[in-house]
C-alpha positions, 0 to 999 in steps of 0.5 A, a space after each residue: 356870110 351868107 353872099 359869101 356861100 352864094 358867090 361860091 355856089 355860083 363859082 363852083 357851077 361855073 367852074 364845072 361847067 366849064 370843065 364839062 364842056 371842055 370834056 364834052 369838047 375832047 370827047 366829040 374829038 375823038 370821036 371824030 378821030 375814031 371815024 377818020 381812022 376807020 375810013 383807013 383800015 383795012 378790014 370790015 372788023 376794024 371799020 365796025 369797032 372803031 365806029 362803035 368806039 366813036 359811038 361811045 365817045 359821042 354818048 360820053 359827050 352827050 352825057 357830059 353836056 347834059 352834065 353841063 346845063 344840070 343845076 345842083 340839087 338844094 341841100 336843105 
């Protein structure tokens, strides 16, 4: 019984690992999506938002990633 509860821990961090990279992955995209789009607006207002937009994304990837490598805290 215990292995059992072991084996699901296990699979549950793997599984939100998984899920955390897989965000961090899709957040760092749209960043880059937000820096390509500011290279072709037209005014100074634009640019500086969505360059803070990106910024954001990218925190969001970071936060995600550390999200990934942090181990579950012990319940006893």
């Amino acid at each position: 019984m215990m292995t059992s509860a072991i084996v699901l821990i296990y699979a549950g961090r793997e599984q939100r690992k998984m899920i955390n990279m897989a965000q961090t992955t899709d957040y760092r995209k749209r960043a880059e999506e937000c820096v390509e789009l500011a290279q072709s607006v037209r005014t100074p207002e634009q640019r500086t938002m969505l360059l803070h937009i990106a910024e954001t994304w990218l925190r969001l990837a970071e936060n995600a990633g550390r999200g990934a490598m942090a181990e579950p805290q012990s319940v006893n």
